[in-house]
TORZA-258406 format. One record per atom (N, C-alpha, C, O): residue number from 1; residue in one letter; atom name; x, y, z. Coordinates in nm, 4 decimals, always signed. Layout:
+-----+-----+------+----------+----------+----------+
|   n | res | atom |       xx |       yy |       zz |
+-----+-----+------+----------+----------+----------+
| NUM |   A |   CA |        X |        Y |        Z |
...
+-----+-----+------+----------+----------+----------+
This chain:
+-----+-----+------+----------+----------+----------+
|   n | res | atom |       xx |       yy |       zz |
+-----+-----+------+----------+----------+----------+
|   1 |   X |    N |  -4.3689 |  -3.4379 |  +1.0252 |
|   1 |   X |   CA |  -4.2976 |  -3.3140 |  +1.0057 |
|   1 |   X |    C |  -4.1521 |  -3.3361 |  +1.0459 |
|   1 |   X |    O |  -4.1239 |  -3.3993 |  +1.1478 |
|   2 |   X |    N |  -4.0670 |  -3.2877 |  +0.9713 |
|   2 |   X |   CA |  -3.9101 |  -3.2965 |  +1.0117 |
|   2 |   X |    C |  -3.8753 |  -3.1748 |  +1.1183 |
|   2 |   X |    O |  -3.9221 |  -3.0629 |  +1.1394 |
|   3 |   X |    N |  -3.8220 |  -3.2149 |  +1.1465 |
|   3 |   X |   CA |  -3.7677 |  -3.0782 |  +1.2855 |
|   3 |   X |    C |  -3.6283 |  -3.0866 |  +1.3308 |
|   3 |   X |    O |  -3.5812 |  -3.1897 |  +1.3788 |
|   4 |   X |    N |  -3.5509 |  -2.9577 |  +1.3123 |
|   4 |   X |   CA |  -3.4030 |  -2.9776 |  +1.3130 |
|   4 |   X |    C |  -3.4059 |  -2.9166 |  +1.4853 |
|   4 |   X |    O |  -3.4715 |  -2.8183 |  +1.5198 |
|   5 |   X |    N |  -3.3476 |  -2.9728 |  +1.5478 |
|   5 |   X |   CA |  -3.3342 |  -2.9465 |  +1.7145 |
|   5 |   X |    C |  -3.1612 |  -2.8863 |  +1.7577 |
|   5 |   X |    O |  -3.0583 |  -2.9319 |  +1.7080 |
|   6 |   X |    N |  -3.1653 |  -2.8263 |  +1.8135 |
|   6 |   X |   CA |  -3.0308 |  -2.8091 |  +1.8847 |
|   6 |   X |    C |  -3.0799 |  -2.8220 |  +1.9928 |
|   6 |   X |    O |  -3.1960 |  -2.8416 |  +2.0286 |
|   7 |   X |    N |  -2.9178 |  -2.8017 |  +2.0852 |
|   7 |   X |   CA |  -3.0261 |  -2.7954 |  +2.2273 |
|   7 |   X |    C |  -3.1008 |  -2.9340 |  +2.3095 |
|   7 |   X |    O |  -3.1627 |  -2.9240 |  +2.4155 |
|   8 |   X |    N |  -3.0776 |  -3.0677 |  +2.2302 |
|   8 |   X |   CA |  -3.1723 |  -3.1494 |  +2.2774 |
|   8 |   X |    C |  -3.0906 |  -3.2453 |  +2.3666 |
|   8 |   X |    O |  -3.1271 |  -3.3628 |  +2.3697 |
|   9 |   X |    N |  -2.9953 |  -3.2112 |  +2.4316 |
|   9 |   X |   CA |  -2.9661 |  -3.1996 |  +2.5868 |
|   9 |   X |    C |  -2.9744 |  -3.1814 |  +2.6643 |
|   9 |   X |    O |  -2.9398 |  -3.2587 |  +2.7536 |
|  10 |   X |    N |  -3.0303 |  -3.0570 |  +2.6864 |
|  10 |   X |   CA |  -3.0781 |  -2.9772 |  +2.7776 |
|  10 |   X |    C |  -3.1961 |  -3.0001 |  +2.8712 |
|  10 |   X |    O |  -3.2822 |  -3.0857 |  +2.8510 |
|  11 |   X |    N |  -3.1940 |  -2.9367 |  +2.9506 |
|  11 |   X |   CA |  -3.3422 |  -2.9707 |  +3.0376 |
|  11 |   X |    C |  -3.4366 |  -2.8977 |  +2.9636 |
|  11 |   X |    O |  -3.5442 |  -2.9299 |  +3.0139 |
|  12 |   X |    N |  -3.4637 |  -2.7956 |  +2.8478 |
|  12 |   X |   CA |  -3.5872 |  -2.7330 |  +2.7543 |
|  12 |   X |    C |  -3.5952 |  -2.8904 |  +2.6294 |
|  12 |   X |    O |  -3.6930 |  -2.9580 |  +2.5973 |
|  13 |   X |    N |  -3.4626 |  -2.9009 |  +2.5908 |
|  13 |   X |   CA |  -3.4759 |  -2.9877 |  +2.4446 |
|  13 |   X |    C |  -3.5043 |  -3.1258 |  +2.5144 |
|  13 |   X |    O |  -3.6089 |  -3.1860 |  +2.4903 |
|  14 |   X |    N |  -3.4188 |  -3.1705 |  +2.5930 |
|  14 |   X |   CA |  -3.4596 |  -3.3213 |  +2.6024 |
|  14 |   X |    C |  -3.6137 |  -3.3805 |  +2.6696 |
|  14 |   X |    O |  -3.6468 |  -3.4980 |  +2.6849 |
|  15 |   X |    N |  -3.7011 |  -3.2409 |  +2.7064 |
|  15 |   X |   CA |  -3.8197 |  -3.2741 |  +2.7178 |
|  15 |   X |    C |  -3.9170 |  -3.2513 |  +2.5978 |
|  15 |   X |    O |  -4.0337 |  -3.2904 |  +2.5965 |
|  16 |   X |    N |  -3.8491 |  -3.1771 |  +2.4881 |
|  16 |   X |   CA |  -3.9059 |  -3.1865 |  +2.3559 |
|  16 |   X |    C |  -3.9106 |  -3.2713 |  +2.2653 |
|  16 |   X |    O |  -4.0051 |  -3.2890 |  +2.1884 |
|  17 |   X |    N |  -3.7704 |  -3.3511 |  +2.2692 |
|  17 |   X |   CA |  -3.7386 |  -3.4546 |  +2.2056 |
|  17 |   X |    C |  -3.8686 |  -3.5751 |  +2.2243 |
|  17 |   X |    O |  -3.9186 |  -3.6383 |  +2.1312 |
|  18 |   X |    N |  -3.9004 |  -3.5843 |  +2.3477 |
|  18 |   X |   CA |  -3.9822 |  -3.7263 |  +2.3981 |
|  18 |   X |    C |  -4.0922 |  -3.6697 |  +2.3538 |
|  18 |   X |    O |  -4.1466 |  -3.7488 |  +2.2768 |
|  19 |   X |    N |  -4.1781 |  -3.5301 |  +2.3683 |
|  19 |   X |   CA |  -4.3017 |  -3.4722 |  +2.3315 |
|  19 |   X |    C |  -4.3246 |  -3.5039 |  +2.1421 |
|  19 |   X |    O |  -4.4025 |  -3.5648 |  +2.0688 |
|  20 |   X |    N |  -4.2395 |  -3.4445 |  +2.1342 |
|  20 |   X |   CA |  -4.1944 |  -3.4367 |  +1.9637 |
|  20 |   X |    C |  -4.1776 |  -3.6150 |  +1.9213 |
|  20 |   X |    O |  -4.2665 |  -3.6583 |  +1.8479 |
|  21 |   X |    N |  -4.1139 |  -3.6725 |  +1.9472 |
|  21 |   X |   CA |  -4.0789 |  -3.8471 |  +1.9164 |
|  21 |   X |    C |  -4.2279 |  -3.8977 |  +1.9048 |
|  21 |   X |    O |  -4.2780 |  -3.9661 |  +1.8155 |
|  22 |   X |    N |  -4.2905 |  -3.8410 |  +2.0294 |
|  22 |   X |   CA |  -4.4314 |  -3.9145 |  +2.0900 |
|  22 |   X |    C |  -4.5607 |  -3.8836 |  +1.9806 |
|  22 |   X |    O |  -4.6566 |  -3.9566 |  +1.9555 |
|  23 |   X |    N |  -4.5264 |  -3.7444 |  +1.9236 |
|  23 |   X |   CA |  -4.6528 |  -3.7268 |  +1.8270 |
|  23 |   X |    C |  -4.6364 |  -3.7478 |  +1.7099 |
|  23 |   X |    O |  -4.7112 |  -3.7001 |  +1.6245 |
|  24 |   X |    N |  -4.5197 |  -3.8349 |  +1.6788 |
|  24 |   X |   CA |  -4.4774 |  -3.8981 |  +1.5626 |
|  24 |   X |    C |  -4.4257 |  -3.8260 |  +1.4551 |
|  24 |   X |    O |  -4.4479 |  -3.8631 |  +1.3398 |
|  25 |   X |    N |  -4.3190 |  -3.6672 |  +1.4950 |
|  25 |   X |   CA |  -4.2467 |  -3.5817 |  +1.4344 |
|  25 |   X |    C |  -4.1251 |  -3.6756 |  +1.3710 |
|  25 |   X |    O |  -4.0872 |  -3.7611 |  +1.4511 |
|  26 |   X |    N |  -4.0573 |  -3.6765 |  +1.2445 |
|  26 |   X |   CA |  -3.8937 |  -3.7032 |  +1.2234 |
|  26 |   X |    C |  -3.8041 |  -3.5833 |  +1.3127 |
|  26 |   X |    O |  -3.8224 |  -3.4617 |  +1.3096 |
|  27 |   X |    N |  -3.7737 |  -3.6061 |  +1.3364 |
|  27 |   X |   CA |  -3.6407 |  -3.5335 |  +1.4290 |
|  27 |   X |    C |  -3.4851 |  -3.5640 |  +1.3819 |
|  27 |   X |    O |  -3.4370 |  -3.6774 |  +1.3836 |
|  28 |   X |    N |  -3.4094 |  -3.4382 |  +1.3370 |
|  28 |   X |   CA |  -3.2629 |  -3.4487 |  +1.3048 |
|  28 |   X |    C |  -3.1796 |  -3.3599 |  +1.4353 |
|  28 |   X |    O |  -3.1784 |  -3.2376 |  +1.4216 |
|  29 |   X |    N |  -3.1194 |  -3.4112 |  +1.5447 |
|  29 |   X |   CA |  -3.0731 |  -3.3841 |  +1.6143 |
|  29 |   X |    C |  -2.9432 |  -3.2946 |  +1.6143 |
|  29 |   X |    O |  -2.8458 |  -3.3672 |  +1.6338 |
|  30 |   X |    N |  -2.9114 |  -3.1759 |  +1.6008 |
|  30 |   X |   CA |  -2.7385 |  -3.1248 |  +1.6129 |
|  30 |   X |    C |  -2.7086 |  -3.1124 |  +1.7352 |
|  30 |   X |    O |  -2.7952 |  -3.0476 |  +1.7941 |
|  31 |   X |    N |  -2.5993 |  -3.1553 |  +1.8202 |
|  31 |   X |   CA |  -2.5391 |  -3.1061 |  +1.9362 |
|  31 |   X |    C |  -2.3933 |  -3.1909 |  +1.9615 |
|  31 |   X |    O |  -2.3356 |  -3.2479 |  +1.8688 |
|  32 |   X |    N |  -2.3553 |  -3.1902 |  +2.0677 |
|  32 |   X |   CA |  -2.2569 |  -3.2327 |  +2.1773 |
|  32 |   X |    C |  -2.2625 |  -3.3270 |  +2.1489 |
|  32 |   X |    O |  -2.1799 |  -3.3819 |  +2.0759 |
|  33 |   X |    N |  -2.3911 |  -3.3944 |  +2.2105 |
|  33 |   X |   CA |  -2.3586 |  -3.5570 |  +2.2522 |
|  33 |   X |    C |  -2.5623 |  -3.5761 |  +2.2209 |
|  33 |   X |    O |  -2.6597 |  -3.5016 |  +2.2320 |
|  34 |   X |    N |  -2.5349 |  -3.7359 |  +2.1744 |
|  34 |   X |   CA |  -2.6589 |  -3.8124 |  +2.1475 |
|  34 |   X |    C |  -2.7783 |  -3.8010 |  +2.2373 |
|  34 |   X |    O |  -2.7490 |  -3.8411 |  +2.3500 |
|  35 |   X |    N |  -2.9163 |  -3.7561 |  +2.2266 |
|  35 |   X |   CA |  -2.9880 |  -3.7978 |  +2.3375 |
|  35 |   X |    C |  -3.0552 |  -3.9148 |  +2.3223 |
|  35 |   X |    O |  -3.0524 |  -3.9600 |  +2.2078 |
|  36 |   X |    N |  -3.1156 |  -3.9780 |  +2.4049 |
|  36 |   X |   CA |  -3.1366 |  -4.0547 |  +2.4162 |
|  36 |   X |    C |  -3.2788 |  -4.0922 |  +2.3127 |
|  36 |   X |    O |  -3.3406 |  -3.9907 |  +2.2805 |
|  37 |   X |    N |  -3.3354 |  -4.2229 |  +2.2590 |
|  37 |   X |   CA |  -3.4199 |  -4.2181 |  +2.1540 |
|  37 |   X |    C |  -3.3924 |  -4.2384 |  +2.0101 |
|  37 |   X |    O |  -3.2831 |  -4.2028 |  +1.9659 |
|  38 |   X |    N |  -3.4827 |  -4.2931 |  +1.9316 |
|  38 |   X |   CA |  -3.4473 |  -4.3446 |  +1.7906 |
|  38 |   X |    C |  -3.4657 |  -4.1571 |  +1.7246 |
|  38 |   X |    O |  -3.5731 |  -4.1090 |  +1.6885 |
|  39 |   X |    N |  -3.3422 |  -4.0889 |  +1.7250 |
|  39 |   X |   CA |  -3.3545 |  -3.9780 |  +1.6562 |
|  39 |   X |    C |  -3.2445 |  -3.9691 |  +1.5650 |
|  39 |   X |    O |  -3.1393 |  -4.0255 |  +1.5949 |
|  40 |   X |    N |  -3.2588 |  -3.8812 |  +1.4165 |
|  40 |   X |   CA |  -3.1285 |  -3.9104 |  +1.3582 |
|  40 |   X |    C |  -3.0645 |  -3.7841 |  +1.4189 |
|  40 |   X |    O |  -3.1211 |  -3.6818 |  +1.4574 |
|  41 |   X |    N |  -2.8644 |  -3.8310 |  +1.4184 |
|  41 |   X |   CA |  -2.7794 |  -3.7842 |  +1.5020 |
|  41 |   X |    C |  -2.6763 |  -3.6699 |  +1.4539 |
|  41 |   X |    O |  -2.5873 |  -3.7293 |  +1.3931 |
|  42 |   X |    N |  -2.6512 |  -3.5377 |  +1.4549 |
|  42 |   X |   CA |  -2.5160 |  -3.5308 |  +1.3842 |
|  42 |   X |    C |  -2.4464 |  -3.4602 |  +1.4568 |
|  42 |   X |    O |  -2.5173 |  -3.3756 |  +1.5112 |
|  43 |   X |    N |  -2.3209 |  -3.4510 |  +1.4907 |
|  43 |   X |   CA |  -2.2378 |  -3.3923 |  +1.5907 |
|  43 |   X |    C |  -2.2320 |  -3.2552 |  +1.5133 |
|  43 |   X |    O |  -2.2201 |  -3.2272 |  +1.3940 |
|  44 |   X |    N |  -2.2474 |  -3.1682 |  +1.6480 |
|  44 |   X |   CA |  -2.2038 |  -3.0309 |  +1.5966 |
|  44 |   X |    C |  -2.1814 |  -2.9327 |  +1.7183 |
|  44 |   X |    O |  -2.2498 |  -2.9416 |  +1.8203 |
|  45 |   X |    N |  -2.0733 |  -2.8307 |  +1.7005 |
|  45 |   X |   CA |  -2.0319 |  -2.7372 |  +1.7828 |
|  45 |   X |    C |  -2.0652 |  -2.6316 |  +1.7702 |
|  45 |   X |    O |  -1.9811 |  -2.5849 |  +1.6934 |
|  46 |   X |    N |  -2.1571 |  -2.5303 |  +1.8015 |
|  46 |   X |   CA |  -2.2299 |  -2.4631 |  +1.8054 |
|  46 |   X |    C |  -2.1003 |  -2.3419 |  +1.7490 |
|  46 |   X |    O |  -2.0880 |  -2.2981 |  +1.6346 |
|  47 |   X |    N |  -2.0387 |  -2.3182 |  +1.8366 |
|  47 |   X |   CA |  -1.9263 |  -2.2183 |  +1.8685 |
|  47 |   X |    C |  -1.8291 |  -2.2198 |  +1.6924 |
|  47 |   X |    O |  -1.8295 |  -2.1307 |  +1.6074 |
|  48 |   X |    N |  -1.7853 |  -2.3010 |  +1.6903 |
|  48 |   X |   CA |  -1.6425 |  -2.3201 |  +1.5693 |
|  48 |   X |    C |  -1.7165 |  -2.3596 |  +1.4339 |
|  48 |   X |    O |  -1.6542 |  -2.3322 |  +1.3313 |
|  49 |   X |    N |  -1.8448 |  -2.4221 |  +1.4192 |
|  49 |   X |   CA |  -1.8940 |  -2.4644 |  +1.3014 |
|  49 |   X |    C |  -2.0379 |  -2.4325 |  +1.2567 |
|  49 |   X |    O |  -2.1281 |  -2.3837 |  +1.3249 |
|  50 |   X |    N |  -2.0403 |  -2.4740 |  +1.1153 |
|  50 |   X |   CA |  -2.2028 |  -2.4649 |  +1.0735 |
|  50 |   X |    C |  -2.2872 |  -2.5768 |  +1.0768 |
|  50 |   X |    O |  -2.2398 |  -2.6899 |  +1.0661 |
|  51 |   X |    N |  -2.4061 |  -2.5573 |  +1.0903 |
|  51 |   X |   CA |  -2.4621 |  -2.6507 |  +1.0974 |
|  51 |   X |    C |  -2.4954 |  -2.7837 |  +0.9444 |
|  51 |   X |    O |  -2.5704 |  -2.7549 |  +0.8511 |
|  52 |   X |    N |  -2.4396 |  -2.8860 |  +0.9521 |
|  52 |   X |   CA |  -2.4937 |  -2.9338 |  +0.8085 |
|  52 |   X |    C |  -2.6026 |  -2.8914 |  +0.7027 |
|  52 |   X |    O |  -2.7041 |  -2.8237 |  +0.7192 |
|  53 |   X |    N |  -2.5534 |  -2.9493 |  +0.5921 |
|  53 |   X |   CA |  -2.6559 |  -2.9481 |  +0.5086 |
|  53 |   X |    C |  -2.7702 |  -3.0236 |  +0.5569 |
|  53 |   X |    O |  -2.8753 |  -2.9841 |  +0.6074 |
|  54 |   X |    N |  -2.7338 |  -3.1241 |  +0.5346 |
|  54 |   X |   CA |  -2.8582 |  -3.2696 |  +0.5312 |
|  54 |   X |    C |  -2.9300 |  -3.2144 |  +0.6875 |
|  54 |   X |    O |  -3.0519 |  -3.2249 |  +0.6744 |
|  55 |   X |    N |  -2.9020 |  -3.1708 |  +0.8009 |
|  55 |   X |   CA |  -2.9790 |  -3.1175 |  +0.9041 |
|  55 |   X |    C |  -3.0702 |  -3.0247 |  +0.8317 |
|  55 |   X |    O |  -3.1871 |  -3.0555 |  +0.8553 |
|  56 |   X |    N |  -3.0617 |  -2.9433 |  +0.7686 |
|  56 |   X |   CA |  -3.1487 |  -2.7999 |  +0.7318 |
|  56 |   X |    C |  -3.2161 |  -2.8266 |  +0.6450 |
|  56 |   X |    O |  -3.3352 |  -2.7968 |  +0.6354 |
|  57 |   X |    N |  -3.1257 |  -2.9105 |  +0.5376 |
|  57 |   X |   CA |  -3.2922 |  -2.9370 |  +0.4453 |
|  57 |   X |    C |  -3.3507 |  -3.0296 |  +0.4264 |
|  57 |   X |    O |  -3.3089 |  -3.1453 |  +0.4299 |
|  58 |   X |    N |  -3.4899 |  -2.9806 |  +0.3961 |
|  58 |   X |   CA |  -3.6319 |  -3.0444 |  +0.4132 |
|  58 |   X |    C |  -3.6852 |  -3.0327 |  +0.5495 |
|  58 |   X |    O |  -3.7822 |  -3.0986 |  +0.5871 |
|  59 |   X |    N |  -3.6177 |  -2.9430 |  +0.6289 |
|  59 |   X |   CA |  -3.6975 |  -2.9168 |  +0.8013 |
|  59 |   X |    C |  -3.7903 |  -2.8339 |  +0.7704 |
|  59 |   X |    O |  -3.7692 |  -2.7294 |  +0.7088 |
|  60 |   X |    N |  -3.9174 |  -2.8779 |  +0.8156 |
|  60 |   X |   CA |  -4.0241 |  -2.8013 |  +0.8214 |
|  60 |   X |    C |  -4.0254 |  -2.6670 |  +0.9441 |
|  60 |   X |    O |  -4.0848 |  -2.5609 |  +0.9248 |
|  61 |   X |    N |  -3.9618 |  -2.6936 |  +1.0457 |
|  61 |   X |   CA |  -3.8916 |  -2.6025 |  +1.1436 |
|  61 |   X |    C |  -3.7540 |  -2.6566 |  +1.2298 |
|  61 |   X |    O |  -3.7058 |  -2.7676 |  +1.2523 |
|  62 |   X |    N |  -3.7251 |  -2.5435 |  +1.2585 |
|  62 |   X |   CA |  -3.6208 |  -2.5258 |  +1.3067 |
|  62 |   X |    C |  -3.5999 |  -2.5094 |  +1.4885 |
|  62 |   X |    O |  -3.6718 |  -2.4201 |  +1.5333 |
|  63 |   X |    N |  -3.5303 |  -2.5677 |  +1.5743 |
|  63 |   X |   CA |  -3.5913 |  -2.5183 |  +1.6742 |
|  63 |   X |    C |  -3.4460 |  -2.4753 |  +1.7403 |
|  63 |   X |    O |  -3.3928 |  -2.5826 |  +1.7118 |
|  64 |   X |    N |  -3.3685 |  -2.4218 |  +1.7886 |
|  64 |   X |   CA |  -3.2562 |  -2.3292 |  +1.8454 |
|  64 |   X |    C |  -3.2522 |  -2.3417 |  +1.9663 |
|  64 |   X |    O |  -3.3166 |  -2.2466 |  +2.0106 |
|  65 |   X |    N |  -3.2015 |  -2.4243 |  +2.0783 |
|  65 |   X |   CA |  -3.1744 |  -2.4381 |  +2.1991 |
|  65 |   X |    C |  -3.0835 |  -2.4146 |  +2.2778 |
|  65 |   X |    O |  -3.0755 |  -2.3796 |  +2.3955 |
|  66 |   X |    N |  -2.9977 |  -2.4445 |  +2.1762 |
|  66 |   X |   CA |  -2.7883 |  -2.4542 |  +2.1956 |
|  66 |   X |    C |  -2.7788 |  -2.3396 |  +2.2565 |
|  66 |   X |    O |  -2.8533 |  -2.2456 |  +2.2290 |
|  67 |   X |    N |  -2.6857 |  -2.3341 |  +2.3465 |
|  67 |   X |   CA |  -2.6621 |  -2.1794 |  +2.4024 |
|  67 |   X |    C |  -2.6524 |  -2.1954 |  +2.6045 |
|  67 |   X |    O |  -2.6465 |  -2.3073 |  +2.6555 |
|  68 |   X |    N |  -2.6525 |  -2.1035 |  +2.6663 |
|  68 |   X |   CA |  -2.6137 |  -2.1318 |  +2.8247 |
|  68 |   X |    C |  -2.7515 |  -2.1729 |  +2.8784 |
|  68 |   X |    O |  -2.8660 |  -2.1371 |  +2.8511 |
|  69 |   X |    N |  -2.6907 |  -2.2750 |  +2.9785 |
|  69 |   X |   CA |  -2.7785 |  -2.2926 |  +3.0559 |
|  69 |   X |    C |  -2.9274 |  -2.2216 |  +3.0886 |
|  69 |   X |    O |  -2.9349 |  -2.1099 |  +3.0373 |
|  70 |   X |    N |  -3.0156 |  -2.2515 |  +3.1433 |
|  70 |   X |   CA |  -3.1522 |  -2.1722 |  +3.1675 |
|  70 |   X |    C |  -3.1883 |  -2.1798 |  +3.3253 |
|  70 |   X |    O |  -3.2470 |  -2.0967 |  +3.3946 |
|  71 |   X |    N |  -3.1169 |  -2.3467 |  +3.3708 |
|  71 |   X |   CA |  -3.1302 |  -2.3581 |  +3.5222 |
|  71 |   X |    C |  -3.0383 |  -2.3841 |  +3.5452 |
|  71 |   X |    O |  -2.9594 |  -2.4297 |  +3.4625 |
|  72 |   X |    N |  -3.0037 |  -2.3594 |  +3.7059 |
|  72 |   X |   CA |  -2.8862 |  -2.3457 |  +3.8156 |
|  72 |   X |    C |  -2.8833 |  -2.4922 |  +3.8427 |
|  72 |   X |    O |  -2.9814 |  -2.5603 |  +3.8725 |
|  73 |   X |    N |  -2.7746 |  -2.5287 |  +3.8307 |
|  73 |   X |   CA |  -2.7548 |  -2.7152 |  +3.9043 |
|  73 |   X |    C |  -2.7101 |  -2.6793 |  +4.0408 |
|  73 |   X |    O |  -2.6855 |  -2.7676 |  +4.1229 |
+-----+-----+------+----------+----------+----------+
């Protein structure tokens, strides 16, 4: 299954990423910065832009992470 991720920085996404990698999902990554893992990559700013084409289609879901923090550092 393809799965478009934001968010997979985070302490919610970057424990999805490894769950998701592990049960043998494709994964197209949008954010900031790369996480770690053979996932495909595309830079994006949540705030000023849209999200690509080639991210959105053919995703079987979508998953929305991007956005403030959830825990206190």
């Amino acid at each position: 299954m393809k799965i478009t991720l934001t968010g997979a920085s985070g302490f919610l996404g970057g424990r999805l990423v490894g769950r998701r990698m592990h049960q043998g999902h494709s994964l197209y990554i949008l954010g900031r910065s790369r996480p770690k893992g053979m996932v495909t990559f595309a830079p994006w700013n949540a705030v000023s832009e849209e999200p690509s084409r080639a991210a959105l289609e053919g995703a079987e879901a979508v998953i929305h992470l991007a956005g403030e923090p959830v825990a206190q550092r």
